[in-house]
N, C-alpha and C positions, 0 to 999 in steps of 0.2 A: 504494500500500500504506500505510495507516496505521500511525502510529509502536507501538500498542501490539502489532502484528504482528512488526515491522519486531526489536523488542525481545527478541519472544517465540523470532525466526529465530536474531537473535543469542544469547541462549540456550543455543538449541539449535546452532549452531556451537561455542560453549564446550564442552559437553558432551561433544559429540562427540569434540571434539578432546582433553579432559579424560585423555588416557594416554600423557603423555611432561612430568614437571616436576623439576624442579631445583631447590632454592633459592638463590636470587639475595640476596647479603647488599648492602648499599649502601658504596659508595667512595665516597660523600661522606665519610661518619662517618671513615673511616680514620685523618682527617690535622685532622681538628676536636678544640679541646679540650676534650671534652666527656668525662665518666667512663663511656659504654657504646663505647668505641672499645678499651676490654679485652675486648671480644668477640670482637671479631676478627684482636687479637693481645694478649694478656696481659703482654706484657712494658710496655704502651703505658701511660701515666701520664699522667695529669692533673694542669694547676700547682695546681688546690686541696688541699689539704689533709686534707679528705675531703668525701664527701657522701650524704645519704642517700636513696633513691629514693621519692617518693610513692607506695604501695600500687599496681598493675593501670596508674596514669598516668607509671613512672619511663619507658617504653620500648616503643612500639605499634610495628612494623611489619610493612606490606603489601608484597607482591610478586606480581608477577604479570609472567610474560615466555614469548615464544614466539619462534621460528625462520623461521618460513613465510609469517605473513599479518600486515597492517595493520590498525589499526582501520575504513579506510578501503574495503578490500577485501572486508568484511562488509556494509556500509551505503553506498548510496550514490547520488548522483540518478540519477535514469529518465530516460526518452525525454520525459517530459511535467515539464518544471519543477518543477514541485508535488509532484512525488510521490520516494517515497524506496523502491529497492530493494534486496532481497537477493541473495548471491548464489544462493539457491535461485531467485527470481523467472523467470519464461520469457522474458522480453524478456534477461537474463543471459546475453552468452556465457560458459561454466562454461569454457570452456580459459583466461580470463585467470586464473582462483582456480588451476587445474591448474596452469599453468606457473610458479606462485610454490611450489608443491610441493617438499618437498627428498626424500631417499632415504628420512629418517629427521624427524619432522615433531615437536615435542615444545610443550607450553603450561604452564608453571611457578607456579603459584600458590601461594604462601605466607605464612603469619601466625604470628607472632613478639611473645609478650607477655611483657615481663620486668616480672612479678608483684611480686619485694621486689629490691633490689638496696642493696646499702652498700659503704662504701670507705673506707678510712682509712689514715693515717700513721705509721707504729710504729720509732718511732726515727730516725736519720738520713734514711736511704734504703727503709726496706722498705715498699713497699705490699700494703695486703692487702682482698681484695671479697669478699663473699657476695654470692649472687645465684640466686635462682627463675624460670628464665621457662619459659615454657608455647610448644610448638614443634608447629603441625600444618604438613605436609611432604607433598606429593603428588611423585608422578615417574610420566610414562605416556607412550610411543613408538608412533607409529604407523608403520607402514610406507608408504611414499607409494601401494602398490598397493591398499590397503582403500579409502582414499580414491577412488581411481581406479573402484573395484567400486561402490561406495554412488551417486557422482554420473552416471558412465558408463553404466553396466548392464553384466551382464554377457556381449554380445553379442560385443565386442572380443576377449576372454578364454574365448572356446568352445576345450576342448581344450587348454587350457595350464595348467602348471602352476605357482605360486609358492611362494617360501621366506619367510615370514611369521614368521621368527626373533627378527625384530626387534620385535614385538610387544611392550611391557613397559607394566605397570604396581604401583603402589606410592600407597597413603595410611596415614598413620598421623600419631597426637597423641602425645604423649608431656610428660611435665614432665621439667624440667631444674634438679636443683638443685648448682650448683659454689662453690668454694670458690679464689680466688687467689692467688698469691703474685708479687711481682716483686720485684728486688734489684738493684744495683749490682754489678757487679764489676770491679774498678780504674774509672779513670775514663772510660774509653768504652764499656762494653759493660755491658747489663741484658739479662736474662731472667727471664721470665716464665712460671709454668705452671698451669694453673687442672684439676684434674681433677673429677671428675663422678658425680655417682650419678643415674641415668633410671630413672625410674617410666613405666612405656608402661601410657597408658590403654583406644586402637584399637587397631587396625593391618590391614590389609584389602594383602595381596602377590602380585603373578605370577610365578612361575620359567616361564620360557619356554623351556624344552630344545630343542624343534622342532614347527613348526606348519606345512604346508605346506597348500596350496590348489589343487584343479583345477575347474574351470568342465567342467559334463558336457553334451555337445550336444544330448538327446534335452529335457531340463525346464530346464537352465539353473542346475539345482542344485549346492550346493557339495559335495564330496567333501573331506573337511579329514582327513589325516593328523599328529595331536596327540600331544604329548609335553609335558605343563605341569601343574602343580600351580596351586595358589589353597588360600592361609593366611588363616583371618579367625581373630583375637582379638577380640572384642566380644559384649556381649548380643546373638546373634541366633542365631535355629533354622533347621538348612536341611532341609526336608522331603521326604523321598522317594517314589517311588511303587515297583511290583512289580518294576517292570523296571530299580532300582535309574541313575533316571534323576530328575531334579533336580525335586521338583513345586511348590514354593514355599521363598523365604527370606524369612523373617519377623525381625519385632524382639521382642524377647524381654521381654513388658512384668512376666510373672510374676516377674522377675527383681530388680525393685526395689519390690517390695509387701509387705506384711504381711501374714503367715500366707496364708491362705485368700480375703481382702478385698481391694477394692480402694484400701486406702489405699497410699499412697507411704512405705517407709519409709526417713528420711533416712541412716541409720547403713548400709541398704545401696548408696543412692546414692554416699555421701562413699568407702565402702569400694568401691567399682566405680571412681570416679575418681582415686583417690589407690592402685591396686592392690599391693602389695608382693609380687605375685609375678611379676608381669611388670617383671623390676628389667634394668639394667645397667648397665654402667660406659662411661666417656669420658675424653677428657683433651686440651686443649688446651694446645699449646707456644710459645712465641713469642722473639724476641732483635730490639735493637736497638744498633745499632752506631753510634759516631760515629766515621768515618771523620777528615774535620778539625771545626774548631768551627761549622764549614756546612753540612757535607756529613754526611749520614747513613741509612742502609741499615737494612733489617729486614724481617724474613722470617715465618710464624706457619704454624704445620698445626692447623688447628681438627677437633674433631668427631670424633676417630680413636676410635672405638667402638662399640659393638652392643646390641640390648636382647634377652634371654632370654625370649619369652611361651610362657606357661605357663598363662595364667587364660580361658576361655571358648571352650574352640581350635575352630575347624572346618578338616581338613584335607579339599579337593578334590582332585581328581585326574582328567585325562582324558590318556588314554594306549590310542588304540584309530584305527580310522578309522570315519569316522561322517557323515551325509548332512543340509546344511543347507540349506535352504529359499533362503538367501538375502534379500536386502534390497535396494531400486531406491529410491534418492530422486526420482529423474525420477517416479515416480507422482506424486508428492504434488503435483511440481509441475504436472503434468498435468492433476491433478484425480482421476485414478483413483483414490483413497485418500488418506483424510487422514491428517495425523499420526497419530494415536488409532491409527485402524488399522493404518500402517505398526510402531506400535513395537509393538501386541500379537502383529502377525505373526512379528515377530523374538524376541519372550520365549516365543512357544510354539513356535517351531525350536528355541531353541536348551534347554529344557526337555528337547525330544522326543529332542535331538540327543549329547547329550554324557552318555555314561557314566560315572559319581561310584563314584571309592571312597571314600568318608564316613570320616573318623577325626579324634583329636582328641589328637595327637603336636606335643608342643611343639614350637618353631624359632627362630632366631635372626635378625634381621634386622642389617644393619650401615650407620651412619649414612653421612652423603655426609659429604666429605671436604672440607674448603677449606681452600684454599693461596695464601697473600699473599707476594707478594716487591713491595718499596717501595724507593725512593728518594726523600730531599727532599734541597733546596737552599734555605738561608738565604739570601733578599738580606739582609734588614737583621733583627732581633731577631724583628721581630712578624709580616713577609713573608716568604713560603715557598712554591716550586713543589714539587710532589710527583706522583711517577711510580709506579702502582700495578697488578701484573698480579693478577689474582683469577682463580681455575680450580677447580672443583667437579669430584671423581669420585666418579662415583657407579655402579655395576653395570657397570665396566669401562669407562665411558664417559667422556669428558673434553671440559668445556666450560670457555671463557677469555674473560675483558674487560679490555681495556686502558686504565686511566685518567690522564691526566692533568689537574693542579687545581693553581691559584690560592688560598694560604692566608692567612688574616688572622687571627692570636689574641693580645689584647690580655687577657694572662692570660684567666680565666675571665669576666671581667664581660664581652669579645666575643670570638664566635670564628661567622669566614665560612671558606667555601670554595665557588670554581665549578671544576665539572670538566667535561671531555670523553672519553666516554666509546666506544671501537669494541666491538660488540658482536655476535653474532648476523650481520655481514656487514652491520651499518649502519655511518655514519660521522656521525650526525646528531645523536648520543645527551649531552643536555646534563642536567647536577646541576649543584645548588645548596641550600645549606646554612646557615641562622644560627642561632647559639646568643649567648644574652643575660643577663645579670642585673639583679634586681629586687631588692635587700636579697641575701636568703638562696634567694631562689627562681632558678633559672634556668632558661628557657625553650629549649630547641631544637627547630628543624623540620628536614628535609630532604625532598629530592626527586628522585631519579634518572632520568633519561631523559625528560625534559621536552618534550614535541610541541613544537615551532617554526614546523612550517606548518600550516596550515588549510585547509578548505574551509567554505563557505557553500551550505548547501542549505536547501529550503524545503519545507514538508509545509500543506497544511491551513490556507495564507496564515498560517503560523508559521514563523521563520526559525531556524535551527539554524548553531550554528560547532561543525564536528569536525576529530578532529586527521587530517591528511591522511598522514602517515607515521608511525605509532606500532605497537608492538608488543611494548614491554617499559614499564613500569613502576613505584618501588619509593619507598616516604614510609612515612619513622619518627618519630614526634615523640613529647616527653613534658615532662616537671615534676623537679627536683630539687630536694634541699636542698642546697644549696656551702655548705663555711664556709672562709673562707682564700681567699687571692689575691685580696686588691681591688685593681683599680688605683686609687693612689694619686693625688689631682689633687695638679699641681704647686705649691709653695707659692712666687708672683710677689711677696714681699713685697721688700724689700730687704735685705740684711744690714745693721743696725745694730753700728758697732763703738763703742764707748764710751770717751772720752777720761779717761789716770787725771788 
C-alpha cells in the first residue's frame, strides 16, 4: 500500500473515531516558571515581575489524546517488507484493532491560543493578568459496539439488540477573555481567582437521552430506537424535504456578503466571530499552601462555567424509531465498494432515516471542568520534585493523569522540568519542558507524552521511524516579554579592605 493511501486510511481512522474528546491541559507547564502556569491555577506566580505576551505567539497549544489505539496500531508493516499497512488492509487481522477496544472509546483533540496575555506587580504581593485566548474543544464517545458493527458486519449481531447511550458528541470555538487576581495571605497561603466572560463563536452538540440498536434478520438492517437532540450554533442551513426528513446541510455563505453581491462583507465577518450574543461566564479558583519552607500543596478548579447561544441556532431532534441501511467497512476492503461509495451510502440512510423537528431554541452548553491537586518538595532553592493529579469532567464523565516531575528554575532566565506521566492505562508517558531568557525575551517549549520506542518500517525503498506506543500527545510553546528576575552573575572579585 502506498504511503499516500496509507495516510489517507489514517485519516479516515481519525474521523471516525472523531466523537469522544477531552481536553488534555499539559503538567509540564504546572510546576515551570513561566507566566501561563496561571492557567491552570491562578493563585500560581511567576519570580518576574511582570510580563507581556507577544500578540497570537504568547501561548500555542496542541493536544490530541485517545484511550484505545496507538499510532502504531493504524500503520504498520505487511507481510512483504516494503510495504506499509492498515488496519482496514485484508492481509489485517481486525481482532488485534478489536481487542484494544475499550467499552467507551474517546480521541481528544484540542487547540488553545492565548491571543494577548499581560501580568504584573501591584504592590507588595498582589499579582494581577489579563488575558484573551481562543479555545476550540471537541468531546465525542463511541461505544465499542459501533465499532464492532462498521468492521465486523452485521452478521454477528442478527436479532440482538444494543444500548448505544453512550454515544456522545461535542465541538465548539469559543474566545476567552479573563481577568486575574492573586494575593498573599499571612505568610503561607495565596489564592488566586481569574473569572471570565466567553464569547462562543460554533458550537455543533449531542444530548444523547437513548439510542438503542437491533440488527433485523431478513436485510440486515438497523432498526434504531432514538431519543437525542443535535444543537448547531453557526452559519449553516439544514434543509428539509416533504416528509420532514433531513435533505441537505449547507454552509451559509449569504451570510457574510453584501446586500445582494457576492462580495465578503468584513463588518459581518468580525460580527459572526466576535458574537455578543452567544456570551457567558467562567471562573477559575486556585490556593497554594506552604506547608514548611519545602514542602508545598495546591489545588485549582478551572473552567466552572457555561456559554448561552442564542445566534444562528438549529435545533435537531430525533425521537421516533426508524430503519437504517447500515454501513460494512469489510466492502471496501473487499473491493465491493469504494470509499466514495460506502460514505454516500451512509449520508443517504441516514437523510432517508431520521425524522427532524427543525427549531431554533436557544441552549446552554457547560464547559469541562479541570481539577489540579499538586504537591512539591524543595531539595535545594532552585531543585524541586512535584507530584500532580489533573482530572477533567466533563458530561458526567471523569478522566485523571498522574504526574510526577523533576524541576529546575533559576529564576526566570531558566526554568526545566521532566515529568512522568500515567495516563489513559499507559505507564510510558514522558514530558519535558524548557523555558529561557534572551534580554527581555523568553522563550519556552514543552512537550507531553513523548514516544520513547520506535519502529522502522520501509515503503517504496524509503525508510520511515514511527512511534511504536503512542496515543496521546500535547506541545505548547510561545514568546514573552519578562522584565525583573535576572539572575545575577556572581561578582569573584575580592573584597578590598583599605588600610586608615
Amino acid at each position: 500500500m502506498s504511503i499516500r493511501k496509507s495516510i489517507y486510511l489514517l485519516s479516515l481512522i481519525l474521523v471516525m473515531t472523531l466523537k469522544d474528546a477531552f481536553p488534555q491541559t499539559s503538567q509540564v507547564l504546572y510546576y515551570m516558571n513561566i507566566p501561563q502556569n496561571h492557567l491552570d491555577n491562578p493563585a500560581l506566580k511567576p519570580t518576574n515581575s511582570s510580563y507581556i505576551g507577544i500578540p497570537l505567539l504568547t501561548g500555542l497549544d496542541f493536544t490530541i489524546n485517545n484511550n484505545f489505539v496507538n499510532f502504531s496500531d493504524i500503520i504498520m508493516k505487511g507481510q512483504k517488507n516494503d510495504s506499509l499497512i492498515s488496519v482496514l488492509h485484508k492481509d489485517y487481522n481486525i481482532d488485534n484493532f478489536i481487542n484494544k477496544l475499550k467499552v467507551s472509546n474517546f480521541i481528544t483533540p484540542e487547540i488553545s491560543i492565548q491571543v494577548l496575555g499581560l501580568g504584573f506587580t501591584a504592590g507588595k504581593d498582589l499579582y494581577i493578568t489579563f488575558d484573551m485566548v481562543d479555545r476550540i474543544y471537541t468531546n465525542i464517545a463511541i461505544p465499542k459496539d459501533l465499532f464492532l458493527l462498521a468492521l465486523k458486519g452485521n452478521s454477528s449481531f442478527v436479532g440482538s439488540t444494543m444500548d448505544l447511550s453512550g454515544f456522545d458528541a461535542q465541538i465548539r470555538y469559543w474566545h476567552e477573555f479573563g481577568m486575574g487576581v492573586s494575593k498573599n495571605f499571612g505568610s503561607n497561603l495565596r489564592i488566586g481567582i481569574r473569572p471570565k466572560i466567553l464569547l462562543g463563536v460554533a458550537d455543533f452538540s449531542i444530548n444523547n437521552q437513548a439510542l438503542g440498536l437491533k440488527v433485523n434478520k431478513d436485510d440486515y438492517s438497523w432498526d434504531f430506537n432514538a431519543n437525542l437532540t443535535a444543537n448547531i450554533s453557526g452559519p449553516v442551513k439544514v434543509y428539509t424535504s416533504n416528509k420532514n426528513t433531513i435533505d441537505s446541510i449547507k454552509f451559509d455563505e449569504n451570510k457574510f456578503k453584501k446586500g445582494s453581491g457576492n462580495d465578503v462583507d468584513i463588518n459581518k465577518v468580525m460580527n459572526s466571530f466576535f458574537n455578543k450574543q452567544n456570551m457567558g461566564l467562567g471562573i477559575d479558583l486556585g490556593a497554594q499552601y506552604s506547608i514548611t519552607s519545602k514542602l508545598q500543596v495546591s489545588a485549582s478548579i478551572t473552567d466552572l462555567g457555561y456559554i448561552r447561544w442564542k445566534s444562528d441556532i438549529t435545533n435537531l431532534k430525533a425521537e421516533s424509531t426508524f430503519k437504517f441501511n447500515g454501513f460494512n467497512v469489510t466492502d471496501v476492503v473487499n473491493g465491493s465498494k469504494t470509499m466514495n461509495e460506502l460514505a454516500q451510502d451512509m449520508a443517504d440512510s441516514i437523510k432517508n432515516s431520521f425524522s427532524i423537528t427543525n427549531g431554533s431554541k436557544p441552549y446552554n452548553t457547560a464547559l469541562p471542568v479541570g481539577i489540579n491537586l499538586g504537591g512539591s518538595y524543595n531539595i535545594t532553592k532552585n531543585i524541586s520534585f512535584g507530584l500532580l493529579s489533573h482530572s477533567i469532567l466533563s458530561n458526567s464523565k471523569l478522566r485523571e493523569a498522574l504526574t510526577l516531575s523533576a524541576n529546575i528554575n533559576l529564576g526566570s532566565a531558566l526554568s526545566t522540568s521532566i515529568c512522568y506521566t500515567a495516563e489513559n492505562g499507559r505507564f510510558d508517558n514522558l514530558g519535558a519542558g524548557l523555558a529561557f531568557r534572551l534580554g527581555i525575551f523568553q522563550f519556552y517549549f514543552i512537550a507531553d507524552r513523548i514516544p520513547v520506542t520506535f519502529n522502522r518500517i520501509t515503503s517504496d525503498n524509503n525508510s520511515y521511524v514511527v512511534p511504536a506506543t503512542w496515543n496521546t500527545f500535547n506541545t505548547r510553546f510561545g514568546i514573552n516579554l519578562a522584565f525583573g528576575n535576572n539572575v545575577k552573575k556572581a561578582n569573584d572579585k575580592p573584597m578590598i579592605i583599605e588600610k586608615k
